[in-house]
N, CA, C and O atoms as a GROMACS GRO file, in nm:
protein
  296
    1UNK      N    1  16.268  10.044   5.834
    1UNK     CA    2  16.124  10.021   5.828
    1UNK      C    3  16.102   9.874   5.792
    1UNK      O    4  16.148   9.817   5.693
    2UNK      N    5  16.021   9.819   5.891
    2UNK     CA    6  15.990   9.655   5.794
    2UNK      C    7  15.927   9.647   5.715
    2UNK      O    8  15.878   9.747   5.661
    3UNK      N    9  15.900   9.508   5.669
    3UNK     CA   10  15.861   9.528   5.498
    3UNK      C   11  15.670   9.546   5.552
    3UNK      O   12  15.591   9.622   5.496
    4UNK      N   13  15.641   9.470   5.650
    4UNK     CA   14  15.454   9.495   5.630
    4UNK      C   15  15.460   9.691   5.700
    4UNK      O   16  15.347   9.738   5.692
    5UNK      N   17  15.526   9.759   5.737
    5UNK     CA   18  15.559   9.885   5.751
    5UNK      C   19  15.523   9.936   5.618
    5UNK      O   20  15.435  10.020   5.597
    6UNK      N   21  15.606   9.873   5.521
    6UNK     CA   22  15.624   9.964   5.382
    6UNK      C   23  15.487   9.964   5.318
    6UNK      O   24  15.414  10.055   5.277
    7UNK      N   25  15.475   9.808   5.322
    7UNK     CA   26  15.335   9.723   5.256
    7UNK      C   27  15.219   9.838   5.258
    7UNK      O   28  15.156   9.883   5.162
    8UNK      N   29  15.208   9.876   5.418
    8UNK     CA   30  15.097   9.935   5.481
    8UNK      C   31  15.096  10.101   5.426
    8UNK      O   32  14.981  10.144   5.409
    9UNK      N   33  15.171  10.168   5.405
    9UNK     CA   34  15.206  10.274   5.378
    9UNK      C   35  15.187  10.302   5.220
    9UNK      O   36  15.166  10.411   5.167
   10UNK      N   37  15.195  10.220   5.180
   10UNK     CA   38  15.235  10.208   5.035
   10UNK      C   39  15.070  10.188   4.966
   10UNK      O   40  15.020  10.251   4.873
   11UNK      N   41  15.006  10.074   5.052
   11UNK     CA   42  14.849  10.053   5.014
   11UNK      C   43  14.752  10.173   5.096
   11UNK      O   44  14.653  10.229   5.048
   12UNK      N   45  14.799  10.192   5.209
   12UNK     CA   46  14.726  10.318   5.237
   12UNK      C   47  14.744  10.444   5.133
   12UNK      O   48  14.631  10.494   5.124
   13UNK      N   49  14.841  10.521   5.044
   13UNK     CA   50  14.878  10.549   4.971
   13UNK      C   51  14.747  10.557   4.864
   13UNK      O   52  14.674  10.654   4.845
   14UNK      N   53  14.741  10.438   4.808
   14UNK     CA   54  14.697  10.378   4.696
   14UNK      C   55  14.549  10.374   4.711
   14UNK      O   56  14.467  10.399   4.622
   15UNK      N   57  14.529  10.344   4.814
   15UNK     CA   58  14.376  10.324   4.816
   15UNK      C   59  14.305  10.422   4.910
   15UNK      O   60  14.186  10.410   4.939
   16UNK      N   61  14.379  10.512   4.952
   16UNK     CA   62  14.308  10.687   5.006
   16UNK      C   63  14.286  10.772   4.935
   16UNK      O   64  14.368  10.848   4.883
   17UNK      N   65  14.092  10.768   4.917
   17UNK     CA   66  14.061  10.842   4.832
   17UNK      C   67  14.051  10.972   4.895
   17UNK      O   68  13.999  11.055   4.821
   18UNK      N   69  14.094  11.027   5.039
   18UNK     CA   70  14.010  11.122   5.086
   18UNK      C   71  13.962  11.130   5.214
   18UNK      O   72  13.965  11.220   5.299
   19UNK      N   73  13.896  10.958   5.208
   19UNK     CA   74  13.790  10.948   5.352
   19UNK      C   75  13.925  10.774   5.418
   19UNK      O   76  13.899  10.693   5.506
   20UNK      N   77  13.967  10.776   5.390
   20UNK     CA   78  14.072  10.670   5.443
   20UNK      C   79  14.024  10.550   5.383
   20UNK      O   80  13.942  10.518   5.297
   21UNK      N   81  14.094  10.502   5.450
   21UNK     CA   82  14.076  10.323   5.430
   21UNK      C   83  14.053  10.201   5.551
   21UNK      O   84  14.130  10.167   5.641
   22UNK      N   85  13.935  10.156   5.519
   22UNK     CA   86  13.907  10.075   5.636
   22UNK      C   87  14.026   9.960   5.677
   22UNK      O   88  14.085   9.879   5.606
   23UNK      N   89  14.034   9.983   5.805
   23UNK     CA   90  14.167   9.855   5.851
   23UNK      C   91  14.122   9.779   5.801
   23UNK      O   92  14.183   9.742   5.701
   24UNK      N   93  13.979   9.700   5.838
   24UNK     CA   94  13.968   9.588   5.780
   24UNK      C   95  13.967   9.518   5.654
   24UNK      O   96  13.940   9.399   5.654
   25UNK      N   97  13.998   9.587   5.529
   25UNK     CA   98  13.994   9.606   5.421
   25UNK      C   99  14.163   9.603   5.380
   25UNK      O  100  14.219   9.570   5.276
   26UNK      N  101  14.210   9.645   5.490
   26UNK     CA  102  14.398   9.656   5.452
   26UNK      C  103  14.443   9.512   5.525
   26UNK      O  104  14.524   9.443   5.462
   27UNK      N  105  14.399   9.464   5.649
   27UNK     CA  106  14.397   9.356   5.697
   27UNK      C  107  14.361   9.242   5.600
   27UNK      O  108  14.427   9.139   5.608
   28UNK      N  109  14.258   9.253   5.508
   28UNK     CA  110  14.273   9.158   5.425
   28UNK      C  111  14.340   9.149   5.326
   28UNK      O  112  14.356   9.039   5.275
   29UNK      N  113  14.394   9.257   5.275
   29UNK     CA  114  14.489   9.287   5.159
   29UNK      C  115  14.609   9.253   5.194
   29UNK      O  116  14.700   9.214   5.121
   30UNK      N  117  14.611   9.269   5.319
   30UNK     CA  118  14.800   9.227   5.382
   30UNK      C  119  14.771   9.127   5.467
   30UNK      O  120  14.810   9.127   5.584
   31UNK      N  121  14.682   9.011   5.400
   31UNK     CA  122  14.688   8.930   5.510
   31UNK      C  123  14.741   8.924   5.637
   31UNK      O  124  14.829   8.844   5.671
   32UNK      N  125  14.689   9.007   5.709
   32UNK     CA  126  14.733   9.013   5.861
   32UNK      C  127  14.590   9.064   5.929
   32UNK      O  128  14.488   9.083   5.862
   33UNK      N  129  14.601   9.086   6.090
   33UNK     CA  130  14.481   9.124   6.183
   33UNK      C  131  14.468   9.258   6.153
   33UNK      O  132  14.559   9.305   6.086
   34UNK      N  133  14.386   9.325   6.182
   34UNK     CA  134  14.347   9.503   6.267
   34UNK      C  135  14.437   9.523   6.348
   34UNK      O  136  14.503   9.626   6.339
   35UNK      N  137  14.473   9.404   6.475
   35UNK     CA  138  14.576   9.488   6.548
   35UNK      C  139  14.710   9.457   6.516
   35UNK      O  140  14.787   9.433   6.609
   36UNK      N  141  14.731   9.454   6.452
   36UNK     CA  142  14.866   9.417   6.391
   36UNK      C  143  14.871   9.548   6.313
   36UNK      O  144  14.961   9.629   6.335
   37UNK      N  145  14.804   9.563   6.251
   37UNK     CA  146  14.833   9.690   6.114
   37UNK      C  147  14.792   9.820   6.252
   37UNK      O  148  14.852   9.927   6.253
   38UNK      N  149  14.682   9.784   6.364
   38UNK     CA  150  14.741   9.921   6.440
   38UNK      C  151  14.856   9.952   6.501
   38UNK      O  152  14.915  10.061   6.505
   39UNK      N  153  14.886   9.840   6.552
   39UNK     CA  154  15.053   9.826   6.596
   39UNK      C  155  15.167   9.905   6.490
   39UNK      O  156  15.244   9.994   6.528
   40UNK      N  157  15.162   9.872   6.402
   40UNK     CA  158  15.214   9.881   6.251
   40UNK      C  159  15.233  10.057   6.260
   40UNK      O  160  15.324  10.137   6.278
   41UNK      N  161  15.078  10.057   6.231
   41UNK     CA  162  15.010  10.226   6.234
   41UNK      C  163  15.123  10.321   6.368
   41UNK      O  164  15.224  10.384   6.336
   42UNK      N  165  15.081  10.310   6.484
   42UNK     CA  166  15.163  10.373   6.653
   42UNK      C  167  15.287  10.347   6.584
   42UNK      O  168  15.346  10.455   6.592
   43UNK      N  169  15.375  10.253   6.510
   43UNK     CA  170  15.539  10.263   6.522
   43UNK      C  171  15.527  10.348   6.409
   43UNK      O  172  15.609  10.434   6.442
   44UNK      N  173  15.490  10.379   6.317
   44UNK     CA  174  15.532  10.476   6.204
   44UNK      C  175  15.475  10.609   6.257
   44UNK      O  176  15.512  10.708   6.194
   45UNK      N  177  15.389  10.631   6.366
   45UNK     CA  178  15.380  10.749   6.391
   45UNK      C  179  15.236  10.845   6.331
   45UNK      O  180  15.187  10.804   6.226
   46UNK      N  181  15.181  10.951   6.387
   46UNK     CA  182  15.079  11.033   6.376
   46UNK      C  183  15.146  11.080   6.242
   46UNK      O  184  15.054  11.116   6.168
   47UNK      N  185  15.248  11.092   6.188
   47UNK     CA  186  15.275  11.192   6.075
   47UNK      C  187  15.331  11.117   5.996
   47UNK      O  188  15.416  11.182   5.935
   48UNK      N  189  15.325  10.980   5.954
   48UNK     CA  190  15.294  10.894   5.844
   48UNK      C  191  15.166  10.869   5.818
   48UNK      O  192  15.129  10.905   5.707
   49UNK      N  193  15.047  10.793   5.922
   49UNK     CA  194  14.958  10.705   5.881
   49UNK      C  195  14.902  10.770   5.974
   49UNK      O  196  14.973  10.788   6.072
   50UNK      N  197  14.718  10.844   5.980
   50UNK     CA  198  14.686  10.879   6.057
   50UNK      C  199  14.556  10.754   6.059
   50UNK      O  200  14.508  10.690   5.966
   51UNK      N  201  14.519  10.751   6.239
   51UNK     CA  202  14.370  10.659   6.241
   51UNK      C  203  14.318  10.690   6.316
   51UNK      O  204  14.357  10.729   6.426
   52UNK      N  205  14.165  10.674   6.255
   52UNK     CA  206  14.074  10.744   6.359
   52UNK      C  207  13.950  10.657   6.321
   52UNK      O  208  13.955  10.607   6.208
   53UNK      N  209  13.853  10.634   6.388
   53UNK     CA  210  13.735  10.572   6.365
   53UNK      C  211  13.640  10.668   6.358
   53UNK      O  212  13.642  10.783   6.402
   54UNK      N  213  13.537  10.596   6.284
   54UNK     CA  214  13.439  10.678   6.167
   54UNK      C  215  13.328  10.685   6.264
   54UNK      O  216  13.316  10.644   6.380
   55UNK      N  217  13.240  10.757   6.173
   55UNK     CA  218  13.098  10.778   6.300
   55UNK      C  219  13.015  10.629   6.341
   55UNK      O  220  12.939  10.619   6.437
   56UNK      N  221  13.051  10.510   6.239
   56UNK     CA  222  12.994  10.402   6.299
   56UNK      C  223  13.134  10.295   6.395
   56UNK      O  224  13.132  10.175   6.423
   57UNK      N  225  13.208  10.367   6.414
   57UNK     CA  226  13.350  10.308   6.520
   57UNK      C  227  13.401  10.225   6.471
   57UNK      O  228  13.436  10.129   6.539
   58UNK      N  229  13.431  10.230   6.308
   58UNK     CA  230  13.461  10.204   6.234
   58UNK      C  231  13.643  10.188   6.260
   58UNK      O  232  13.659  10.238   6.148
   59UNK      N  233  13.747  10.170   6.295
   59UNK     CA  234  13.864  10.222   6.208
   59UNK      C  235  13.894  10.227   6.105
   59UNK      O  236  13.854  10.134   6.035
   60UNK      N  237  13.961  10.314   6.053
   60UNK     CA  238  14.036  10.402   5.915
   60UNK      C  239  14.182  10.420   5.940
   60UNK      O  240  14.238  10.421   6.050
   61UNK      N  241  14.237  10.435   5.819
   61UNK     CA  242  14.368  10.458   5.798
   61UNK      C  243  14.405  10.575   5.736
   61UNK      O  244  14.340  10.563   5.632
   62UNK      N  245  14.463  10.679   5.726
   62UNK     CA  246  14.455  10.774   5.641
   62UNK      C  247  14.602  10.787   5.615
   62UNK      O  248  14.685  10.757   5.700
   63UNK      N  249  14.635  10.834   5.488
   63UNK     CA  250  14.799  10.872   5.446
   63UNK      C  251  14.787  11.020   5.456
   63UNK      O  252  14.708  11.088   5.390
   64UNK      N  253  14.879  11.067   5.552
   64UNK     CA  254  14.832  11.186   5.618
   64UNK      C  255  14.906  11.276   5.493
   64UNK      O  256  14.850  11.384   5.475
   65UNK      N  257  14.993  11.256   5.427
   65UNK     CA  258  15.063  11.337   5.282
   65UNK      C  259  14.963  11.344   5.237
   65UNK      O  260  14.983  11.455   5.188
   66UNK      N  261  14.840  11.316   5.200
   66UNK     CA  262  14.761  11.305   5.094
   66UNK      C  263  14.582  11.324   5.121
   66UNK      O  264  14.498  11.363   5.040
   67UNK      N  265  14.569  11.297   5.216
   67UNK     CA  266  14.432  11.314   5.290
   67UNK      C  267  14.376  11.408   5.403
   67UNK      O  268  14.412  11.408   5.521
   68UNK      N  269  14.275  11.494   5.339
   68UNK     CA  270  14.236  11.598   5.424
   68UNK      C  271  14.159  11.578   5.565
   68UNK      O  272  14.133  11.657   5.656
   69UNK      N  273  14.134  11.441   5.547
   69UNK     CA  274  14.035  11.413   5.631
   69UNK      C  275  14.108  11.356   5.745
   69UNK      O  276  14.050  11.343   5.853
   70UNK      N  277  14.227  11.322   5.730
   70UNK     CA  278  14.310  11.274   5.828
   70UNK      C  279  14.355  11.409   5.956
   70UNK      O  280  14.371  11.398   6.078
   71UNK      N  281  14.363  11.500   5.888
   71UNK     CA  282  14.401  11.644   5.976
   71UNK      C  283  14.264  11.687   6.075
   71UNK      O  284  14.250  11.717   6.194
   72UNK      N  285  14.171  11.673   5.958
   72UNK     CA  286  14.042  11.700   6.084
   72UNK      C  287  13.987  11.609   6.239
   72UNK      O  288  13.973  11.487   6.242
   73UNK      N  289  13.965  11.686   6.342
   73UNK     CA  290  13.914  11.490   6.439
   73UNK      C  291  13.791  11.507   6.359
   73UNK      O  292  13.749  11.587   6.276
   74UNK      N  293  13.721  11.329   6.454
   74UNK     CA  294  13.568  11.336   6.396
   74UNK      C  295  13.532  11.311   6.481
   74UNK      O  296  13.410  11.301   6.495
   0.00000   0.00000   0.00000
């Protein structure tokens, strides 16, 4: 796993209360882009890090161990 892999996993983790975490909000925390951390997101897979965009087409991040909202679509 690379290290912004772990980074991402680790702060998604941390900062999923439930309703995920906005990329753009992890993008600034890991100094890096949106598509970079989605890139990031597709190599670790649907059953590490789930993402889905919110009702305003938002993207989110969800730590799928830990968040209910990640299992539901929207």
């Amino acid at each position: 796993m690379t290290p912004g892999a772990e980074q991402l996993l680790v702060l998604v983790a941390e900062l999923d209360a439930g309703d995920g975490v906005a990329l753009a909000k992890l993008a600034k925390r890991l100094d890096t882009r949106v598509s970079v951390l989605l890139r990031l997101c597709a190599e670790l897979g649907p059953g590490r890090v789930g993402v889905q965009t919110d009702e305003l087409g938002h993207w989110r991040a969800f730590s799928v161990a830990s968040s209910p909202a990640a299992r539901k679509p929207r």
